[in-house]
C-alpha positions, 0 to 999 in steps of 0.5 A: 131491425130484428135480430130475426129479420138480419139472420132471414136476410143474410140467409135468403141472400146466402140462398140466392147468390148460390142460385144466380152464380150456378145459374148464370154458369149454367147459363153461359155453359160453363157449369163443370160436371160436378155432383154437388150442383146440378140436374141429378138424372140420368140422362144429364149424366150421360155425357158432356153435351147433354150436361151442358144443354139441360142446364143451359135451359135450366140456368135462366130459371136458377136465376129467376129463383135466385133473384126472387130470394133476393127481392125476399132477403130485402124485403126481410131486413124491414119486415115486420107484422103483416110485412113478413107476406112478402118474403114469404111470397117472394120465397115461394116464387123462388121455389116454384122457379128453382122446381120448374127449372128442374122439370124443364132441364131433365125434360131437355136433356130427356129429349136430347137422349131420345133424339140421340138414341133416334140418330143413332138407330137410323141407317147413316146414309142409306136412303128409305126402300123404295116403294115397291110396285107391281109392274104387271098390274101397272101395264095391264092398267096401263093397256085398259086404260089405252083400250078404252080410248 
């Protein structure tokens, strides 16, 4: 083993356990509010639930992500050559996890703020107009319709 492949290893391993741990937190919804891990939009911001739904669907990815860097730092320690395909392969799946993770948690927490926006426009208990009809067109219909009989 390199020099070059312990250093790749044991800093693809660093990458991972800081994917899975938050990931696995995020998972269970027990990732506090912070400013150093976590969705950066708005809308997660906005308060608790949010927070905690939009990384609740953004945890299981983190952890995919974080999984596959560890596959990677594996494959790193004994790459050599051609064998270096893998970790990078390994690595790019984790990206594309980590990025999708974030897409898929800012659109959660998007519609969680539409949804909430929505409740809160509607009336609390009052029931849709009825709608309205014209009584005299509705007899006048009503005595043809007994005429022609």
């Amino acid at each position: 083993m390199s020099a070059a492949n312990l250093v790749v290893g044991v800093l693809l391993l660093v990458l991972a356990l800081a994917l899975v741990i938050p990931g696995g937190m995020a998972t269970a919804g027990k990732l506090p509010g912070n400013s150093f891990f976590g969705l950066r939009v708005p809308e997660v911001r906005k308060d608790k639930a949010t927070w905690d739904q939009a990384h609740k669907v953004a945890g299981p990815l983190w952890i995919f992500s974080g999984v596959a860097l560890a596959f990677a730092a594996a494959f790193a320690f004994m790459a050599s050559g051609w064998m270096w395909l893998v970790p990078v392969l390994f690595f790019v799946a984790a990206v594309v996890g980590f990025s999708v993770a974030g897409n898929f948690g800012a659109r959660a927490a998007a519609l969680v703020d539409a949804a909430r926006a929505d409740q809160e426009n509607q009336p609390a208990n009052d029931p849709a107009p009825a709608p309205r009809v014209n009584l005299d067109a509705l007899r006048e219909a009503a005595g043809r319709a007994d005429e022609s009989r």
